[in-house]
PDB file of N, CA, C and O in Angstrom:
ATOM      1  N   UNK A   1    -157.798  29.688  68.932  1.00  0.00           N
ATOM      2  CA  UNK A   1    -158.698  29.134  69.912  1.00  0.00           C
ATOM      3  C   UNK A   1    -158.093  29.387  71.294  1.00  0.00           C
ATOM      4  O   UNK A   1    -156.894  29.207  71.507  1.00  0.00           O
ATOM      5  N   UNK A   2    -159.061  29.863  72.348  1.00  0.00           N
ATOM      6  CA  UNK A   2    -158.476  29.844  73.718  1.00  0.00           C
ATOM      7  C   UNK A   2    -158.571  28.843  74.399  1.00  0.00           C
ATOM      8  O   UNK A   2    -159.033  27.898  73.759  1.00  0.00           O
ATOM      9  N   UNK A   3    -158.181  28.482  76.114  1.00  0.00           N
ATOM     10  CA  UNK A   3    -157.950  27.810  76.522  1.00  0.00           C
ATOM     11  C   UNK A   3    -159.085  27.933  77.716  1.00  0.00           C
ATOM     12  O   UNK A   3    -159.802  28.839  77.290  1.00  0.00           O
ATOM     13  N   UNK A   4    -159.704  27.455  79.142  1.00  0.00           N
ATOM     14  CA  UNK A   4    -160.463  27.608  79.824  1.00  0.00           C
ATOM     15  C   UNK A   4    -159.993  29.019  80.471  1.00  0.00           C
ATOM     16  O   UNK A   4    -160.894  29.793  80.794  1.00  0.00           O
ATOM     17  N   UNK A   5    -158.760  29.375  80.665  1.00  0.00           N
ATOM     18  CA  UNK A   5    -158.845  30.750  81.209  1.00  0.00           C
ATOM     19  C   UNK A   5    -158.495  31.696  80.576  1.00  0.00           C
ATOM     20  O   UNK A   5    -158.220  32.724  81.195  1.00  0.00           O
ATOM     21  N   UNK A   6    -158.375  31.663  78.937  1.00  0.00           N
ATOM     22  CA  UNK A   6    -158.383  32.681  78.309  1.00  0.00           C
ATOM     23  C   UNK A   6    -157.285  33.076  77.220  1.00  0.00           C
ATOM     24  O   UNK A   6    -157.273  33.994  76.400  1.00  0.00           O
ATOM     25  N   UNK A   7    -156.118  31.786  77.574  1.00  0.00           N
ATOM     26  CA  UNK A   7    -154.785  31.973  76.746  1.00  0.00           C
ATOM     27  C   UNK A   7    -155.319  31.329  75.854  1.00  0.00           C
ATOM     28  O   UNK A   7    -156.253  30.528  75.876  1.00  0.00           O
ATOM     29  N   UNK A   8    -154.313  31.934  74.585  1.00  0.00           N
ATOM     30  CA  UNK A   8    -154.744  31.640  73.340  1.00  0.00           C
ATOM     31  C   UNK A   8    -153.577  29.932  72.888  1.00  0.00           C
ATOM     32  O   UNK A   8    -152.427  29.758  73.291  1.00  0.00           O
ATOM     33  N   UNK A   9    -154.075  29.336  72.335  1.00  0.00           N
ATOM     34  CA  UNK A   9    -153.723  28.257  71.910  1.00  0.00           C
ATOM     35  C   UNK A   9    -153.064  27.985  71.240  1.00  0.00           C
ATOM     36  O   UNK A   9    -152.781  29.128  70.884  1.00  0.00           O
ATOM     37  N   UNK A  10    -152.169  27.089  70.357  1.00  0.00           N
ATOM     38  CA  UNK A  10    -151.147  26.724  69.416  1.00  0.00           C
ATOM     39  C   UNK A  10    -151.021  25.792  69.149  1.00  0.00           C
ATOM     40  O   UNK A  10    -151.557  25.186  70.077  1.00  0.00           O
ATOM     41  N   UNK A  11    -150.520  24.799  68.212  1.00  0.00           N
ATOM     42  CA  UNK A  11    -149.927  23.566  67.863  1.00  0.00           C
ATOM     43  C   UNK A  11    -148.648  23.204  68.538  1.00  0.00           C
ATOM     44  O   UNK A  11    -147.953  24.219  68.571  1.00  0.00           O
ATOM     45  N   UNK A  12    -148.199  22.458  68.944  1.00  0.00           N
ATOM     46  CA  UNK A  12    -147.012  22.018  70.227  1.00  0.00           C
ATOM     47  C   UNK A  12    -147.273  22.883  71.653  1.00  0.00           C
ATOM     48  O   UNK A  12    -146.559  22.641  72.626  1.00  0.00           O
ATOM     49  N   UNK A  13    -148.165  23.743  71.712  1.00  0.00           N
ATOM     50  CA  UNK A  13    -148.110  23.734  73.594  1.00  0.00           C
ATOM     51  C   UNK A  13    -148.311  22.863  74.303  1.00  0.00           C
ATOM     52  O   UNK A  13    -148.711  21.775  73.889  1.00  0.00           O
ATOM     53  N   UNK A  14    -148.161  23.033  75.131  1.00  0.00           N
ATOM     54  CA  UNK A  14    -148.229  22.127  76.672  1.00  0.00           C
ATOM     55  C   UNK A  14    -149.038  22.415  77.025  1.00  0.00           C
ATOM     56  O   UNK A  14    -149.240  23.586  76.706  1.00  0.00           O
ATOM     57  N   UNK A  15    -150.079  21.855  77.826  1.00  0.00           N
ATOM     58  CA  UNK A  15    -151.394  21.442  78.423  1.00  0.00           C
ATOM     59  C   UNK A  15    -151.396  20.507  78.980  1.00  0.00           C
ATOM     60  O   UNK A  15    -150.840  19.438  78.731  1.00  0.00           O
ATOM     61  N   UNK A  16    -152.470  21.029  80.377  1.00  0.00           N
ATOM     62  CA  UNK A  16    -153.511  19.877  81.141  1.00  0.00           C
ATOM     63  C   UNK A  16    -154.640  19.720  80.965  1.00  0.00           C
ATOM     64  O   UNK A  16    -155.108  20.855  81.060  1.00  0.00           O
ATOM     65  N   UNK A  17    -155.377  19.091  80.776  1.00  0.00           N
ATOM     66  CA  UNK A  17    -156.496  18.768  80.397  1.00  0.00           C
ATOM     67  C   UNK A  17    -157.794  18.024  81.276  1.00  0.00           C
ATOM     68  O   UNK A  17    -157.289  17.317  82.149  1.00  0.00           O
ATOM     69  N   UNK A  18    -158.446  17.997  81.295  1.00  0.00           N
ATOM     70  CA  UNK A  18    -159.340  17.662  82.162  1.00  0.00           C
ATOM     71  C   UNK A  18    -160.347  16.076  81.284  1.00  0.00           C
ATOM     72  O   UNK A  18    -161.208  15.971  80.410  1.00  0.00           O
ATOM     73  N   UNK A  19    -159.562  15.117  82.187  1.00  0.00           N
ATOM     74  CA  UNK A  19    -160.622  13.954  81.690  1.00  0.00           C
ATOM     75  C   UNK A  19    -161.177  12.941  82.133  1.00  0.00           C
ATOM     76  O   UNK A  19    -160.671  11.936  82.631  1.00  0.00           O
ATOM     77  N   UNK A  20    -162.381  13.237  81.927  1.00  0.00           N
ATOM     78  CA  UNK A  20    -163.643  12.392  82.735  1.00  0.00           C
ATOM     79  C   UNK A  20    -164.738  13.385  82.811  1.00  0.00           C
ATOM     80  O   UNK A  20    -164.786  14.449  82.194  1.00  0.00           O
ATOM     81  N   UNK A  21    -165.615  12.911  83.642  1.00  0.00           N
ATOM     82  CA  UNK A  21    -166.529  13.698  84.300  1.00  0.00           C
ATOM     83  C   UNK A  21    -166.681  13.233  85.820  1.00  0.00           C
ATOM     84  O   UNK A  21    -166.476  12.086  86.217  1.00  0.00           O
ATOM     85  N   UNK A  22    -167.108  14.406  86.666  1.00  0.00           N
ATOM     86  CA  UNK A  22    -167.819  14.274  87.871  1.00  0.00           C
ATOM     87  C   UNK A  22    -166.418  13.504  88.717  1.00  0.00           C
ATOM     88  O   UNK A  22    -165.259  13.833  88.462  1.00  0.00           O
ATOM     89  N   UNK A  23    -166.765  12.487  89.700  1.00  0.00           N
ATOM     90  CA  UNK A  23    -165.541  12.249  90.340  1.00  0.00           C
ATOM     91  C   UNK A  23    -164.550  11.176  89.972  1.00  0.00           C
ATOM     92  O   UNK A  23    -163.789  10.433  90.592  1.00  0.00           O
ATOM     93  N   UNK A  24    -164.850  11.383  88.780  1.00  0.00           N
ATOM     94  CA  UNK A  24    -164.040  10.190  88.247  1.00  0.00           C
ATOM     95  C   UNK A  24    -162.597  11.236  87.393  1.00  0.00           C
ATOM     96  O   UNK A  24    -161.668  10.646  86.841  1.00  0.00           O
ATOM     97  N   UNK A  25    -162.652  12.371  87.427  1.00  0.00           N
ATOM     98  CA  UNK A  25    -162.259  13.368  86.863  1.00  0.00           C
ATOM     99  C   UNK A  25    -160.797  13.845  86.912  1.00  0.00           C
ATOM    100  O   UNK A  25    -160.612  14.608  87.861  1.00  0.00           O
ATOM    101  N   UNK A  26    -159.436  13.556  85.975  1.00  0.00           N
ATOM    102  CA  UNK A  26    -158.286  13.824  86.680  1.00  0.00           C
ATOM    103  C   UNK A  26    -157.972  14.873  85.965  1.00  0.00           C
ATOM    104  O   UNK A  26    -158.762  15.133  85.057  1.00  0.00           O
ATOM    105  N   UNK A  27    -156.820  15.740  86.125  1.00  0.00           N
ATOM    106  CA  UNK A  27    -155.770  16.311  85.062  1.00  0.00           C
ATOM    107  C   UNK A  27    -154.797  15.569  84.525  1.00  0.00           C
ATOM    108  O   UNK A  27    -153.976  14.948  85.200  1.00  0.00           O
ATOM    109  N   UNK A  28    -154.830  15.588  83.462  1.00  0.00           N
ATOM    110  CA  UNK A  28    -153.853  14.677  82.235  1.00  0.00           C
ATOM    111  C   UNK A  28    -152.883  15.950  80.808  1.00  0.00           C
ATOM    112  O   UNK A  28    -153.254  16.691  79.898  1.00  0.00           O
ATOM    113  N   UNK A  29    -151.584  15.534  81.413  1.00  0.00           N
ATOM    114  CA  UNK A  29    -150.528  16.310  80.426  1.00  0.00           C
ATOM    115  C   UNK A  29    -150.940  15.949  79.092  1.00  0.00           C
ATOM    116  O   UNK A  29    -151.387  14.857  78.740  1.00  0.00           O
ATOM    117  N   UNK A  30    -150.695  17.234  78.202  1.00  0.00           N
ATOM    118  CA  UNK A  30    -150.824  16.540  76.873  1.00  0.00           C
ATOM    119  C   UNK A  30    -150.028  17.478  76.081  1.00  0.00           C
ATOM    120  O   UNK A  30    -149.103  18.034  76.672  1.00  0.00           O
ATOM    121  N   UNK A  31    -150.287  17.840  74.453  1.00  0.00           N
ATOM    122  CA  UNK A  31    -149.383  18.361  73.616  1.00  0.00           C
ATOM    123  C   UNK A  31    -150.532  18.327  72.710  1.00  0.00           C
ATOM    124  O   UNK A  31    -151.238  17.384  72.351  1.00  0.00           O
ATOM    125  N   UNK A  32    -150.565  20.056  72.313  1.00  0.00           N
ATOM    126  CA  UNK A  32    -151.720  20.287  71.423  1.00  0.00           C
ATOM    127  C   UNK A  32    -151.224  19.975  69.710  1.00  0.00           C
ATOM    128  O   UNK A  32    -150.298  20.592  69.186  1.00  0.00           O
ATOM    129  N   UNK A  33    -152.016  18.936  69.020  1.00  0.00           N
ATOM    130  CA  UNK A  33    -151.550  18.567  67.577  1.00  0.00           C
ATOM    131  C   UNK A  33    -152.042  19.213  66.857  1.00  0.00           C
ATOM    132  O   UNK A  33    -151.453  19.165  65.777  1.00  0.00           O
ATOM    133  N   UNK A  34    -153.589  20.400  66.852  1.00  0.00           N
ATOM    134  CA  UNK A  34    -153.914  20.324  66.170  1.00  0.00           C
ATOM    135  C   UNK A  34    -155.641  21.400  66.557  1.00  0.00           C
ATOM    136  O   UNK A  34    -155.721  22.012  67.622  1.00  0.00           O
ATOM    137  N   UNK A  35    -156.542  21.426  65.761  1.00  0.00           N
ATOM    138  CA  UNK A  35    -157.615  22.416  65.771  1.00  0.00           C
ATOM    139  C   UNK A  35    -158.883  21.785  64.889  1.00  0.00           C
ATOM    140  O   UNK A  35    -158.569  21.595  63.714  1.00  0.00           O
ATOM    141  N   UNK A  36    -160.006  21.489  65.165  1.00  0.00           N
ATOM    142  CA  UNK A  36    -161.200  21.500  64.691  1.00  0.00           C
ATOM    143  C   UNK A  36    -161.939  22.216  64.365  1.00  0.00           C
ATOM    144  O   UNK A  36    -161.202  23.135  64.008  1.00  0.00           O
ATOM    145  N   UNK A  37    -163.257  22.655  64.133  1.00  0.00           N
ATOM    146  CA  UNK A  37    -163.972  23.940  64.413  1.00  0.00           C
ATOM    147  C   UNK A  37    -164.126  24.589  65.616  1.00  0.00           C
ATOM    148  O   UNK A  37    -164.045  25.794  65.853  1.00  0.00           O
ATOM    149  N   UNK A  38    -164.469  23.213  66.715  1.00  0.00           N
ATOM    150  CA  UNK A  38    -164.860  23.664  67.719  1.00  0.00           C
ATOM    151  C   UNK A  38    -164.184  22.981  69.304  1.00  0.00           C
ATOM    152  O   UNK A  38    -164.456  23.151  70.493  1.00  0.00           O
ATOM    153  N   UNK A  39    -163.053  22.040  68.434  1.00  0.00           N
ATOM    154  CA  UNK A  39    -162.471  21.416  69.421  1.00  0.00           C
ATOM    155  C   UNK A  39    -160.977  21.243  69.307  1.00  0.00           C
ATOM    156  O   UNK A  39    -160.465  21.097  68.196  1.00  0.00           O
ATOM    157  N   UNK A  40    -160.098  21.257  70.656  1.00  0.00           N
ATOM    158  CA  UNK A  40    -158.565  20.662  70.285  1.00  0.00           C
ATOM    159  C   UNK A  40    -158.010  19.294  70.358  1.00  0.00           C
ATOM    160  O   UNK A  40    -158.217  18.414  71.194  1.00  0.00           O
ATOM    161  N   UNK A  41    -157.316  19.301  69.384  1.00  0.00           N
ATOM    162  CA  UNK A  41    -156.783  18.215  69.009  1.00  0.00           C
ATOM    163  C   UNK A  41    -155.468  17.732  69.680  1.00  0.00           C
ATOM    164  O   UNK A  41    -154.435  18.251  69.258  1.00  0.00           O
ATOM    165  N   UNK A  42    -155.347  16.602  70.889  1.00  0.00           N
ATOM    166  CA  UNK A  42    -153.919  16.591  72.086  1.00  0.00           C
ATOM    167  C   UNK A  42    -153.345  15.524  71.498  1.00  0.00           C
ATOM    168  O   UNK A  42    -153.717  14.936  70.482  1.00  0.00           O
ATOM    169  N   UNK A  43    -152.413  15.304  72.193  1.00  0.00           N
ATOM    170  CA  UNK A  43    -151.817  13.963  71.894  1.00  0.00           C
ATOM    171  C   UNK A  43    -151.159  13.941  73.593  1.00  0.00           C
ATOM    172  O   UNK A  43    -150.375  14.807  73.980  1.00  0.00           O
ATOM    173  N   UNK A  44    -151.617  12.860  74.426  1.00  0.00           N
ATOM    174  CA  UNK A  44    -151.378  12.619  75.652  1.00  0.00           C
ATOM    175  C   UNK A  44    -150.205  12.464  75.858  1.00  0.00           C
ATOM    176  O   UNK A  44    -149.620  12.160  74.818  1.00  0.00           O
ATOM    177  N   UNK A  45    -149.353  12.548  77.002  1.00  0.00           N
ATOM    178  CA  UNK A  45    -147.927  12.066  77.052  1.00  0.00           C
ATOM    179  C   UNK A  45    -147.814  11.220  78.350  1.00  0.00           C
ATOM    180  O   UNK A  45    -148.726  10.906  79.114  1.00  0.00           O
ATOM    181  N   UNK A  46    -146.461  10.915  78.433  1.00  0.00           N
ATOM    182  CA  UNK A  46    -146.393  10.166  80.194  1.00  0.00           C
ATOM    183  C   UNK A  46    -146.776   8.944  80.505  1.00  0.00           C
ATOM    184  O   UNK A  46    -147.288   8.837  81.620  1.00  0.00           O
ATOM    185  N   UNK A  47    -146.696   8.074  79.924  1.00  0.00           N
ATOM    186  CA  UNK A  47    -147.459   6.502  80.107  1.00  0.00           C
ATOM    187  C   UNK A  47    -147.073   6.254  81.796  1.00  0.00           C
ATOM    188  O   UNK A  47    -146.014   6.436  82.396  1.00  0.00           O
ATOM    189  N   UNK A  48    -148.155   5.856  82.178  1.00  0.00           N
ATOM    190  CA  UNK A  48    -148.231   5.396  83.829  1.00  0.00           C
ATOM    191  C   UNK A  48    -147.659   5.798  84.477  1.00  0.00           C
ATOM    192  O   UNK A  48    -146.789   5.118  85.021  1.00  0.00           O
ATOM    193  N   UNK A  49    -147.882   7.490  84.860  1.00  0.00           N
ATOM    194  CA  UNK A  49    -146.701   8.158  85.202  1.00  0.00           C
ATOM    195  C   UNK A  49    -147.158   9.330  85.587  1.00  0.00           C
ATOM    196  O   UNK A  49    -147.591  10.008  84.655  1.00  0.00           O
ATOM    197  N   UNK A  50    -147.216   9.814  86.649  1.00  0.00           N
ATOM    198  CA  UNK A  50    -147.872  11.329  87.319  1.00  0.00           C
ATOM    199  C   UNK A  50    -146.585  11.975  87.165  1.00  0.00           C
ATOM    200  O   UNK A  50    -145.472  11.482  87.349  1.00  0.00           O
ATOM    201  N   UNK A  51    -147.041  13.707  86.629  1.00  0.00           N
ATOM    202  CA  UNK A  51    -146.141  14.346  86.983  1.00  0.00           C
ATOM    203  C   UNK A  51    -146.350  15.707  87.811  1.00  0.00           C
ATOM    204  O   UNK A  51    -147.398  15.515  88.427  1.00  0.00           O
ATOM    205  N   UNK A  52    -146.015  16.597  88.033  1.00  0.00           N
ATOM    206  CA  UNK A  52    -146.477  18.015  88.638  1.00  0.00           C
ATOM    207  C   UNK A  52    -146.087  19.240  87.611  1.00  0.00           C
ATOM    208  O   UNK A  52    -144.956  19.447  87.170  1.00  0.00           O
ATOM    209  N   UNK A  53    -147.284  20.017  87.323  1.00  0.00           N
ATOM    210  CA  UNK A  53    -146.849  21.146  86.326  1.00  0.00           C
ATOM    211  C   UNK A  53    -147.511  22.520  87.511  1.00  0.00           C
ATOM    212  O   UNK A  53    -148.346  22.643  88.408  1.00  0.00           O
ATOM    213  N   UNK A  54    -146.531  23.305  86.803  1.00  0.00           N
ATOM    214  CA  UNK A  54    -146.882  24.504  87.519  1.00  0.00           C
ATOM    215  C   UNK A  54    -147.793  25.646  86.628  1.00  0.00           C
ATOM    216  O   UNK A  54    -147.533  26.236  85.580  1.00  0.00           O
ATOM    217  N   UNK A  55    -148.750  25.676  87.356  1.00  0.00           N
ATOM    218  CA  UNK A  55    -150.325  26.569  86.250  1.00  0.00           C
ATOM    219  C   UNK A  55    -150.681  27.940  87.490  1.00  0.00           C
ATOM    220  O   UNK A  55    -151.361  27.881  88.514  1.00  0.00           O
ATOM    221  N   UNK A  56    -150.102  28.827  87.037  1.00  0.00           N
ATOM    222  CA  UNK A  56    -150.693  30.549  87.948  1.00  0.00           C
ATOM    223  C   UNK A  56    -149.840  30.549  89.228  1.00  0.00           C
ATOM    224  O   UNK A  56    -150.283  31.211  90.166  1.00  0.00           O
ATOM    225  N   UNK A  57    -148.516  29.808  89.417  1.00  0.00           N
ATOM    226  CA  UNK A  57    -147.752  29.656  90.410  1.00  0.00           C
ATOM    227  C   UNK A  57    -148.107  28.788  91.751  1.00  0.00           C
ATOM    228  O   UNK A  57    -147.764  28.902  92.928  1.00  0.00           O
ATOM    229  N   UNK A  58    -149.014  27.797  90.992  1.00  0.00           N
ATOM    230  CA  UNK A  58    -149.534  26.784  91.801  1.00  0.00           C
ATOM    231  C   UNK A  58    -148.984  25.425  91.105  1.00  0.00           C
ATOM    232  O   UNK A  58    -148.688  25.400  89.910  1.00  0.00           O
ATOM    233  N   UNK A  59    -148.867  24.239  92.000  1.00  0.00           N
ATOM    234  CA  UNK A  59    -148.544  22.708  91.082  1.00  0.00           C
ATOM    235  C   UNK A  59    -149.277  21.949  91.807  1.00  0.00           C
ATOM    236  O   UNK A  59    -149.655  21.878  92.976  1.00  0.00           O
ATOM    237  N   UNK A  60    -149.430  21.197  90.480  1.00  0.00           N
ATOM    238  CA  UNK A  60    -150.875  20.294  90.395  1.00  0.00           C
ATOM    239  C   UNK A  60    -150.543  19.021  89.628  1.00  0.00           C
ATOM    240  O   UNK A  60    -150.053  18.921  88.503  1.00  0.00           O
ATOM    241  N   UNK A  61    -150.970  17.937  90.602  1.00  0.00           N
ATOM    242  CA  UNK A  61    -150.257  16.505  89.850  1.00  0.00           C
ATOM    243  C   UNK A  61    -150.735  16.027  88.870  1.00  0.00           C
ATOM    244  O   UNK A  61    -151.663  15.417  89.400  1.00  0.00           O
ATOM    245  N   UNK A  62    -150.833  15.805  87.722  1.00  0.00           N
ATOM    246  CA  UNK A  62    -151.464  15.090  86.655  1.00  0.00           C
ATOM    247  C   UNK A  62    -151.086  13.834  86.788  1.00  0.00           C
ATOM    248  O   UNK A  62    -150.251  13.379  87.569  1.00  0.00           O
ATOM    249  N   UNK A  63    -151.926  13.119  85.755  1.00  0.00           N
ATOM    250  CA  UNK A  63    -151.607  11.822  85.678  1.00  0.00           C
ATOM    251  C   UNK A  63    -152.328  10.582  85.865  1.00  0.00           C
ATOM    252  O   UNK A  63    -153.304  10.753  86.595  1.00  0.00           O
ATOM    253  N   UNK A  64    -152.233   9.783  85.592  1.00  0.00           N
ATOM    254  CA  UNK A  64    -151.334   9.116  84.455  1.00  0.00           C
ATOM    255  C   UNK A  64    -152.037   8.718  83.172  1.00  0.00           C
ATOM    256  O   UNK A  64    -152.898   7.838  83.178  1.00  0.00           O
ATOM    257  N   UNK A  65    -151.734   9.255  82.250  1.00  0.00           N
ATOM    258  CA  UNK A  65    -152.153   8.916  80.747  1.00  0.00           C
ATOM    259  C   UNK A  65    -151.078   7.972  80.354  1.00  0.00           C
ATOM    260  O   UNK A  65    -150.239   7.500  81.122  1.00  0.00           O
ATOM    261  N   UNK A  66    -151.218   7.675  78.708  1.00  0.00           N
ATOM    262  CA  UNK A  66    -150.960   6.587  77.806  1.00  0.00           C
ATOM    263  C   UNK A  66    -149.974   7.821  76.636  1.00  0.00           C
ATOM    264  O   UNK A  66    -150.243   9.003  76.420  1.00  0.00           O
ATOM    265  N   UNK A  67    -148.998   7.114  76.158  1.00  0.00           N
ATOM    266  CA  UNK A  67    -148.263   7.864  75.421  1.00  0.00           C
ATOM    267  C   UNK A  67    -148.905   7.944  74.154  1.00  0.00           C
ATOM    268  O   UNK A  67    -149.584   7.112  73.553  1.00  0.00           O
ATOM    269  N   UNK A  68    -148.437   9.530  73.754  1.00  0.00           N
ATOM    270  CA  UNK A  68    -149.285   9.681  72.434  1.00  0.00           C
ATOM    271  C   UNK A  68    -150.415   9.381  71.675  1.00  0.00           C
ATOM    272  O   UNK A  68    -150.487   9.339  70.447  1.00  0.00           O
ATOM    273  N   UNK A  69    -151.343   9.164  72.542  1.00  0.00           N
ATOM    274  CA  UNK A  69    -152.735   8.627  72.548  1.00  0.00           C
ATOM    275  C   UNK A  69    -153.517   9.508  72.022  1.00  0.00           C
ATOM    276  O   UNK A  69    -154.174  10.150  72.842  1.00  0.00           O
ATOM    277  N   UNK A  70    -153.739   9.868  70.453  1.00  0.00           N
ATOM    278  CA  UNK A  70    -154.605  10.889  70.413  1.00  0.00           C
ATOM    279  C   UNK A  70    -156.335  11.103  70.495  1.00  0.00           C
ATOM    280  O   UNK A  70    -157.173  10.266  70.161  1.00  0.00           O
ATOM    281  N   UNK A  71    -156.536  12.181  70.923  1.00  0.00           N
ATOM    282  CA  UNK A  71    -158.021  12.791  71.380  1.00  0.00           C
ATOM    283  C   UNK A  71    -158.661  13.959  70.836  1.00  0.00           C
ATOM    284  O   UNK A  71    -158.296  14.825  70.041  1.00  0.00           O
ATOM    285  N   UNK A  72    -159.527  13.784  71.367  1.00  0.00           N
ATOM    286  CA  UNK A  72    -160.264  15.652  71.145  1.00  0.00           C
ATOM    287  C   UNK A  72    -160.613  15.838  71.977  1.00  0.00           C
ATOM    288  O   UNK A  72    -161.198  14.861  72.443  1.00  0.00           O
ATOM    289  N   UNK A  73    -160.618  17.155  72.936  1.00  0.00           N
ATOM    290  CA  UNK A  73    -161.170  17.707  73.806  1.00  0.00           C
ATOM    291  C   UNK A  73    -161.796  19.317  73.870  1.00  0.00           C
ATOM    292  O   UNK A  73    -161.103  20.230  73.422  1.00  0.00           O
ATOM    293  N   UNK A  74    -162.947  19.552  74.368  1.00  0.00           N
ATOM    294  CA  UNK A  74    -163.410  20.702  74.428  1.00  0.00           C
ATOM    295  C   UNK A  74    -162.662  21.676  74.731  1.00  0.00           C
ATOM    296  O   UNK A  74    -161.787  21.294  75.509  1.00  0.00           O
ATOM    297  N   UNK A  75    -162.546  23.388  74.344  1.00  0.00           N
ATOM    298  CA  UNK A  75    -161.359  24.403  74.826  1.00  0.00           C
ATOM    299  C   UNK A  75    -161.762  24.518  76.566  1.00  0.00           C
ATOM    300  O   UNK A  75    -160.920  24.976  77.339  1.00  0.00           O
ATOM    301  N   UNK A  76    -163.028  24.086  77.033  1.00  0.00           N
ATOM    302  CA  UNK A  76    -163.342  24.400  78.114  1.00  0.00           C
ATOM    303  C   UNK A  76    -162.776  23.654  79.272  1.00  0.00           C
ATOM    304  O   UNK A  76    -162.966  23.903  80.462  1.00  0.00           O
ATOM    305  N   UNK A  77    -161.852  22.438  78.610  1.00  0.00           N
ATOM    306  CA  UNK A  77    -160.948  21.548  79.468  1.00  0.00           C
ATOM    307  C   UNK A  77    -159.740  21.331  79.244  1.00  0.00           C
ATOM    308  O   UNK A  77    -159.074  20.393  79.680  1.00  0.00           O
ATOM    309  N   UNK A  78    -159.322  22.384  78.393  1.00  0.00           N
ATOM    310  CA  UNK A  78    -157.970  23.071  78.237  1.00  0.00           C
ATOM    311  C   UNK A  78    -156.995  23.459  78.653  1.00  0.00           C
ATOM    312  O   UNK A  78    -156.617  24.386  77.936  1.00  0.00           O
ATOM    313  N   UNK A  79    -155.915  23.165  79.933  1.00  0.00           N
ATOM    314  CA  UNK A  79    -155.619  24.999  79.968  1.00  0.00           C
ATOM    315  C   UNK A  79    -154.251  24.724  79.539  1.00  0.00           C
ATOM    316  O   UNK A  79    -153.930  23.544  79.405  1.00  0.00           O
ATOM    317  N   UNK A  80    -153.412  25.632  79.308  1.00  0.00           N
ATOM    318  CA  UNK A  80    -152.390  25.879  78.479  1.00  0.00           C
ATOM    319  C   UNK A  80    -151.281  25.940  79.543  1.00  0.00           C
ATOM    320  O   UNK A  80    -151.351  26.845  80.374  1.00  0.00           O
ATOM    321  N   UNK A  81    -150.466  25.236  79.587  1.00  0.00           N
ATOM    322  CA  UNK A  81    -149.206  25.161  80.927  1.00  0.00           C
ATOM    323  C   UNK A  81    -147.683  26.057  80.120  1.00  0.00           C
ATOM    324  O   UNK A  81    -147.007  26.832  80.797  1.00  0.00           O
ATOM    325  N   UNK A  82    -147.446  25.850  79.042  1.00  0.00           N
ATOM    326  CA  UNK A  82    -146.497  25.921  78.138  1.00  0.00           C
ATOM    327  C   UNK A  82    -146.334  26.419  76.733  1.00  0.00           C
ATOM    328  O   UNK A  82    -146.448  25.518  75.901  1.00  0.00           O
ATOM    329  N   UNK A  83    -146.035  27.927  76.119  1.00  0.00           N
ATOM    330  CA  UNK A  83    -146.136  28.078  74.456  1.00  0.00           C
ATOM    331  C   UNK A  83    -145.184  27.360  74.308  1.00  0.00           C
ATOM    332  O   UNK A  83    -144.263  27.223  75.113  1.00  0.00           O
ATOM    333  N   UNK A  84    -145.336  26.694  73.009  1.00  0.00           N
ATOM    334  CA  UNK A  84    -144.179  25.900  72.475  1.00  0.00           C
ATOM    335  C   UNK A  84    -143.219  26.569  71.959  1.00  0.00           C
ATOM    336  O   UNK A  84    -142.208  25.966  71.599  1.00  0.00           O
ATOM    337  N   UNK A  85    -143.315  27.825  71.825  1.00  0.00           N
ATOM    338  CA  UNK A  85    -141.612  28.400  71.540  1.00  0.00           C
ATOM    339  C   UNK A  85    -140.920  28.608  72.543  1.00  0.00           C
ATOM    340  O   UNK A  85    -139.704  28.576  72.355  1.00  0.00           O
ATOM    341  N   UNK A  86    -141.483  28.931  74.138  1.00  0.00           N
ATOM    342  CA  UNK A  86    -141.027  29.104  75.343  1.00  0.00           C
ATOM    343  C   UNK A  86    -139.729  27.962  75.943  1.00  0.00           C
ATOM    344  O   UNK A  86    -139.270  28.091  77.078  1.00  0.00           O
TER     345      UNK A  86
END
């Protein structure tokens, strides 16, 4: 499965994720657990806690999610910060 810009996906990468809608809308770190048919499976990290990841040589603050909180989210609010063998 890919990610919103095209990298391909894995079990333990690193990801930001996009959650909410409209302006209620943040980036939130997470850790991919997992695959559906049509959706990925995260597990959030960082309890009350912004951090900055670097995505295309730009950084962008996420934050703040709930530890290990698992979800599903569409690949279209995906994007992949980290392969987990990296």
């Amino acid at each position: 499965m890919k990610d919103a810009i095209g990298k391909e996906l894995s079990v333990g990468d690193e990801i930001v994720y996009v959650d909410g809608n409209g302006r209620g809308s943040s980036l939130n770190p997470a850790i991919v657990d997992g695959f559906t048919p049509k959706m990925v499976k995260i597990l959030t990290v960082h309890e009350g806690s912004y951090m900055s990841v670097k995505v295309d040589g730009k950084y962008i603050r996420v934050g703040p999610v709930k530890p290990f909180y698992p979800a599903t989210v569409t690949p279209a609010k995906v994007i992949k910060v980290k392969h987990s063998g990296e």
